[in-house]
C-alpha positions as CSV (number, residue, x, y, z in Angstrom):
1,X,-10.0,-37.9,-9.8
2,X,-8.5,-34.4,-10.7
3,X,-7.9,-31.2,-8.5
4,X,-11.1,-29.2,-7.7
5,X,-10.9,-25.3,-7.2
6,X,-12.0,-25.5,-3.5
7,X,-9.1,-28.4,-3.0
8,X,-6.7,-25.4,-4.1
9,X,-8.3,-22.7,-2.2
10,X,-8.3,-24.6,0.9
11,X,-4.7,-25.9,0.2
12,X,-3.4,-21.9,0.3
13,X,-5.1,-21.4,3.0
14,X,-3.6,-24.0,4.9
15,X,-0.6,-22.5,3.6
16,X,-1.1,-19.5,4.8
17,X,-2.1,-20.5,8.5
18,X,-1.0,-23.7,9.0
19,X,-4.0,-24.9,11.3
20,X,-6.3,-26.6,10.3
21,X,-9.1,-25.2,12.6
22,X,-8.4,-21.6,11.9
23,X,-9.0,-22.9,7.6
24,X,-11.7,-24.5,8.9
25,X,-13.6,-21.8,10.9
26,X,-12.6,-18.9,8.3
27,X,-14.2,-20.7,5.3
28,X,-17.2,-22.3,7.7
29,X,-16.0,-25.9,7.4
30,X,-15.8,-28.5,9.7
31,X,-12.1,-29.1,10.6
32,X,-12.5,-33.1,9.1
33,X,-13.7,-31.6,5.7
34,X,-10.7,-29.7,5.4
35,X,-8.2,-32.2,6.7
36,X,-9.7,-34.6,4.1
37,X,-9.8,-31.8,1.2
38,X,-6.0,-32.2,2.0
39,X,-5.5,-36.2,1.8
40,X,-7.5,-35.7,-1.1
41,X,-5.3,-33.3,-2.7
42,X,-1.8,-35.4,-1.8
43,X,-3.7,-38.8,-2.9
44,X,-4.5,-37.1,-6.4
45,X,-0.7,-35.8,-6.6
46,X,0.7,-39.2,-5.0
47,X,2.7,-37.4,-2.4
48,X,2.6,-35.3,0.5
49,X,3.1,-31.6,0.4
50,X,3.0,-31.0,4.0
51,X,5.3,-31.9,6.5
52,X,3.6,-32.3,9.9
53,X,5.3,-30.8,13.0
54,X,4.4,-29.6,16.6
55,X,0.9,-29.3,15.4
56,X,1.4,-27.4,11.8
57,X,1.0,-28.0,8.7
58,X,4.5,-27.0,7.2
59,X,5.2,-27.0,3.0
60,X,7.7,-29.5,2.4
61,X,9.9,-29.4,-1.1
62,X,7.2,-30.8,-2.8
63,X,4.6,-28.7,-1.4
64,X,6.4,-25.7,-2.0
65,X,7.0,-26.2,-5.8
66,X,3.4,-27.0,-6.1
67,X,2.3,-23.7,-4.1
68,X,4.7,-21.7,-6.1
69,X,2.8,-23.2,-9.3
70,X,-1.0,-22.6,-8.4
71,X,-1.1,-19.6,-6.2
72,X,-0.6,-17.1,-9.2
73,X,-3.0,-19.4,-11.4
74,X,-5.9,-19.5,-8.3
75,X,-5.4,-15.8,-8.1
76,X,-6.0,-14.8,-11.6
77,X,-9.1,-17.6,-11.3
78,X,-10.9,-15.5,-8.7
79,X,-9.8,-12.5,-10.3
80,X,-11.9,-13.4,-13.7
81,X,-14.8,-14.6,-11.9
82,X,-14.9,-11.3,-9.3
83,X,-14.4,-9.2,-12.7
84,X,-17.2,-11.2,-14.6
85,X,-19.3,-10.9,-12.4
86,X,-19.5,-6.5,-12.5
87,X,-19.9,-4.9,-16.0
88,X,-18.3,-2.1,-17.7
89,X,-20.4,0.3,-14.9
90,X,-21.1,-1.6,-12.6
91,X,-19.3,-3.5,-9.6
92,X,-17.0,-2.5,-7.1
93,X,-13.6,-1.5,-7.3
94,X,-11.2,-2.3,-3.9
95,X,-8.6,0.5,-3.8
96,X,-6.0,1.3,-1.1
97,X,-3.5,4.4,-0.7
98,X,-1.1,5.4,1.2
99,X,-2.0,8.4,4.1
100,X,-1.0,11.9,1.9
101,X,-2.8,10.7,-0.9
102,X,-5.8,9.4,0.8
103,X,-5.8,12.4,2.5
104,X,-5.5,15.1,-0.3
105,X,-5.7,14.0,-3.6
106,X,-8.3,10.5,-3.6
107,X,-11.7,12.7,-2.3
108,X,-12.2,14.3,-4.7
109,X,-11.2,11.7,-7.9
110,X,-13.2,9.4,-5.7
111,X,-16.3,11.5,-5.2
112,X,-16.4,12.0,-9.2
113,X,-16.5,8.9,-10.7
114,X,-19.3,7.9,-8.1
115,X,-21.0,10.7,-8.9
116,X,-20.4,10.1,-12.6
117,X,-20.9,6.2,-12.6
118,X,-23.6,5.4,-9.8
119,X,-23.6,1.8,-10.0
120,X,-20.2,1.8,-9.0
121,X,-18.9,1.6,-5.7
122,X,-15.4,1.7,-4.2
123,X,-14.1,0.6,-1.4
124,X,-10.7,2.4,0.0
125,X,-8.1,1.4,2.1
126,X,-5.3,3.7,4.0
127,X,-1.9,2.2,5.0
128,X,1.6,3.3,4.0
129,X,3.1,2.3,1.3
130,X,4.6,-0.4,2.8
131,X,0.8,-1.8,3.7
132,X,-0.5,-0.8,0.7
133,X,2.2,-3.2,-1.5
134,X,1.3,-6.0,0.9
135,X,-2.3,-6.0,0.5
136,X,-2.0,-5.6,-3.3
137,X,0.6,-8.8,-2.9
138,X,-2.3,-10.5,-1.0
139,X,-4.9,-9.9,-3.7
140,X,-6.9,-8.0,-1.0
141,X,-7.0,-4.6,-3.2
142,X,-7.6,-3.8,-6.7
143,X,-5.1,-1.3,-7.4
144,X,-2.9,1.0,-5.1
145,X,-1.3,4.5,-4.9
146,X,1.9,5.0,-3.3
147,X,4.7,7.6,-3.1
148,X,8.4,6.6,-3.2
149,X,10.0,3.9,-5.2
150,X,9.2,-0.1,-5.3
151,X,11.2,-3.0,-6.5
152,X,8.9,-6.2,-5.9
153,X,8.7,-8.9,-9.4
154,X,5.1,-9.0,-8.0
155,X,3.9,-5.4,-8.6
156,X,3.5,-3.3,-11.5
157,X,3.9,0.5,-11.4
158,X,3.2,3.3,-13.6
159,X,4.6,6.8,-12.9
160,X,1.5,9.3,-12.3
161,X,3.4,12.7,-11.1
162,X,5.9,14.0,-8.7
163,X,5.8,15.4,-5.5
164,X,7.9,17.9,-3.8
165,X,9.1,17.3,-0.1
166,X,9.7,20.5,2.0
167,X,11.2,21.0,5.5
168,X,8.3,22.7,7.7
169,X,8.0,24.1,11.3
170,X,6.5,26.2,13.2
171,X,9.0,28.2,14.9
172,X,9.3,31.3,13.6
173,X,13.0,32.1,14.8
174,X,14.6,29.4,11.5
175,X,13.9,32.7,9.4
176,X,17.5,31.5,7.8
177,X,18.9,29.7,5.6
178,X,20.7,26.6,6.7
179,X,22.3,23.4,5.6
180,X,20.4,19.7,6.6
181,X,23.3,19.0,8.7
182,X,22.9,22.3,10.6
183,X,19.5,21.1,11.9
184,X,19.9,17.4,12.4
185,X,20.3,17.9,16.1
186,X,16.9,19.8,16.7
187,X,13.6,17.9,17.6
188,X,12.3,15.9,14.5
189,X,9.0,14.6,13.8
190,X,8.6,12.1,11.0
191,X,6.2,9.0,10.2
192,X,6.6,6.1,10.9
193,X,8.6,2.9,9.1
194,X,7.3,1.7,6.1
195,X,6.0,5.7,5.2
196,X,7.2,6.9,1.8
197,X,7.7,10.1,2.9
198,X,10.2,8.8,6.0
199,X,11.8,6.5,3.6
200,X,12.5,9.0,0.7
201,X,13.2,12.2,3.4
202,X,15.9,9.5,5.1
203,X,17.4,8.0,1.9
204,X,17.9,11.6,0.2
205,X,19.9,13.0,3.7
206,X,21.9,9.9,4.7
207,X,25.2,11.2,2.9
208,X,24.8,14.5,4.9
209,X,23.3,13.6,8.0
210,X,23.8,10.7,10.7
211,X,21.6,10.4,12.9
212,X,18.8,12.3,12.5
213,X,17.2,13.4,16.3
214,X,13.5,12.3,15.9
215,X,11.6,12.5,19.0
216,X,8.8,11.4,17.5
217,X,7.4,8.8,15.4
218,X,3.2,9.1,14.2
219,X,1.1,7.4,11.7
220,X,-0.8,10.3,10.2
221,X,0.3,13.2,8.6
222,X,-2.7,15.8,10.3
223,X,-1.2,13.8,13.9
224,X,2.3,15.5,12.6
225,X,0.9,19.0,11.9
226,X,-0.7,19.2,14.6
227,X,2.5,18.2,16.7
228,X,4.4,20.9,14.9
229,X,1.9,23.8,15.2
230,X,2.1,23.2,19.2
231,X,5.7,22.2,19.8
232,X,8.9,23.4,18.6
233,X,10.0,20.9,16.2
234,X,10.9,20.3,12.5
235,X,9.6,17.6,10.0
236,X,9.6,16.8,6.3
237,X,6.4,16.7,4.4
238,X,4.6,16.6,1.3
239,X,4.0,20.1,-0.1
240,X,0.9,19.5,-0.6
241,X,-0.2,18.2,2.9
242,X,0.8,21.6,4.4
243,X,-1.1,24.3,1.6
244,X,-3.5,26.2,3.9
245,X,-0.7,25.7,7.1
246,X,1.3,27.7,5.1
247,X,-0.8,30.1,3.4
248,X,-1.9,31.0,7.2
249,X,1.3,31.1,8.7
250,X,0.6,28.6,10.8
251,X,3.3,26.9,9.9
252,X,6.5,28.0,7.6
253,X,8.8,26.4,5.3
254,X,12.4,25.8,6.4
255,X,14.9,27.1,4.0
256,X,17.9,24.6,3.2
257,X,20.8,24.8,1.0
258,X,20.9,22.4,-2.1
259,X,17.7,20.8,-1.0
260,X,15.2,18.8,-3.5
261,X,13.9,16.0,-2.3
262,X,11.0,15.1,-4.6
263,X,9.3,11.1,-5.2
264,X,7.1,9.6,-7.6
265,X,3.8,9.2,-7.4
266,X,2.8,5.9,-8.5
267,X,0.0,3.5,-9.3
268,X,0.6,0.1,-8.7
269,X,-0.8,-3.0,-9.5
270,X,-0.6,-7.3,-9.2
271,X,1.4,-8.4,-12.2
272,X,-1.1,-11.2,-12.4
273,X,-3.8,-8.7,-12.0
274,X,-7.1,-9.8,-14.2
275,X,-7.8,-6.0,-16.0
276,X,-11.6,-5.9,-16.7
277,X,-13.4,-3.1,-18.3
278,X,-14.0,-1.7,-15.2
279,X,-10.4,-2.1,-14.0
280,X,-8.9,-0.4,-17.0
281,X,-11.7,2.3,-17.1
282,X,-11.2,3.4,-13.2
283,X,-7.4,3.5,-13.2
284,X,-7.0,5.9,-16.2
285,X,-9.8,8.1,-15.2
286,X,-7.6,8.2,-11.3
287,X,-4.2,8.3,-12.9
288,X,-5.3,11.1,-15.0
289,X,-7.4,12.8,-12.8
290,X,-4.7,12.7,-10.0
291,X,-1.8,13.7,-12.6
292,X,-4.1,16.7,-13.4
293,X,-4.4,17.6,-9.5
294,X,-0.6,17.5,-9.0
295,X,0.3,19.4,-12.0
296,X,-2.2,22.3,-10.7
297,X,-0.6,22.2,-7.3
């Protein structure tokens, strides 16, 4: 007897939850099929590769050098037969960003290669950047966009532009100049953990400023603005997130001494990643449509 597929796919599943009801009502099995699609799988290998305790199914040493072996293979399985199964112009491509660039540069890179390839559909999903490297990680997403910096073996990423981050407020009586430090004790706004922009803002001021008085913690970058136009309170943003806000005079930028924080924009990918025709052909049309975008900005 030799290893099946399913055996495999219901092994890292049982991985991953460690029940075996939860395997079995996710993939619509009865919970005896899957506990036998496990003594299968240790009877073929000769060994156990779970340890059993208070109720869970827990990877012993054995189990976890055989996970570490067939996850990336399983993954690059379903890949090819999810790719093979679209053409060239045709399928459906799972993307995810992070919130400024779902907000203000996807739209319209989005809206033109529908338009342009009708057969294709994408889905999008919005996280930080944080969320958006854990859902590429879980092979739940194609390809991702993030700002900041990443250093994970799993993930690939290409530089696409930079962005400029800009100190912003709406009170009108900062009409100086001052240094970071200066303001560290006034009301800050930021995102929340696991946001590019918090991590990059907070990483460039650390050597200048300890602590930072934030008030306030959102998850969206319009929750912020709108915070900001009503209340009299500072944040750092993308540039770009903030155009008509300050074209209006809504809201203004802060001026600070020696200060240029900028980050990457960057598209990132599974290092196991299966790149189809249609893979390859939607990530250079958004990685050049988006460097375009930022460039014009």
């Amino acid at each position: 007897m030799k290893l099946t597929l399913r055996q495999m796919e219901i092994f890292l599943n049982v991985v991953k939850s460690g029940h075996l009801t939860n395997v079995a009502k996710e993939m619509k099995l009865s919970q005896s099929a899957v506990s036998m699609s496990i003594k299968e799988l240790e009877n073929i290998l000769g060994r156990p590769v779970f340890d059993r305790i208070n109720k869970r199914l827990i990877l012993n040493e054995i189990g976890r050098a055989f996970h570490k072996e067939i996850a990336p293979l399983f993954k690059k399985l379903s890949d090819i037969e999810y790719e093979f199964k679209n053409s060239l112009n045709k399928g459906t491509i799972r993307v995810g960003a992070s919130t400024t660039i779902v907000d203000y540069l996807m739209p319209p890179i989005i809206c033109k290669y529908m338009n342009s390839y009708t057969d294709v559909k994408i889905s999008l999903k919005e996280g930080n950047s944080k969320d958006i490297c854990e859902l590429i990680k879980e092979g739940s997403i194609d390809i991702g966009f993030i700002e900041g910096t990443i250093s994970d073996h799993e993930i690939i990423s290409e530089r696409i532009g930079v962005d400029e981050l800009i100190v912003v407020t709406a009170d009108k009586s900062l009409c100086d100049t001052y240094y970071i430090d200066s303001l560290a004790n006034r009301r800050w706004v930021l995102r929340e953990e696991g946001s590019g922009t918090r991590e990059v803002f907070l990483d460039y001021i650390k050597k200048n400023v300890d602590p930072l008085n934030i008030f306030l913690e959102l998850g969206h970058t319009e929750s912020i603005k709108s915070i900001l136009i009503n209340h009299s309170c500072l944040t750092c943003i993308s540039k770009i997130a903030v155009q008509d806000e300050l074209s209006d005079g809504r809201l203004q930028k802060v001026n600070i001494h020696n200060f240029e924080c900028n980050r990457d924009f960057l598209m990132i990918y599974h290092k196991d990643k299966y790149h189809s025709g249609l893979f390859e052909k939607f990530s250079y049309f958004s990685k050049t449509m988006m460097a375009q975008m930022l460039h014009a900005r």
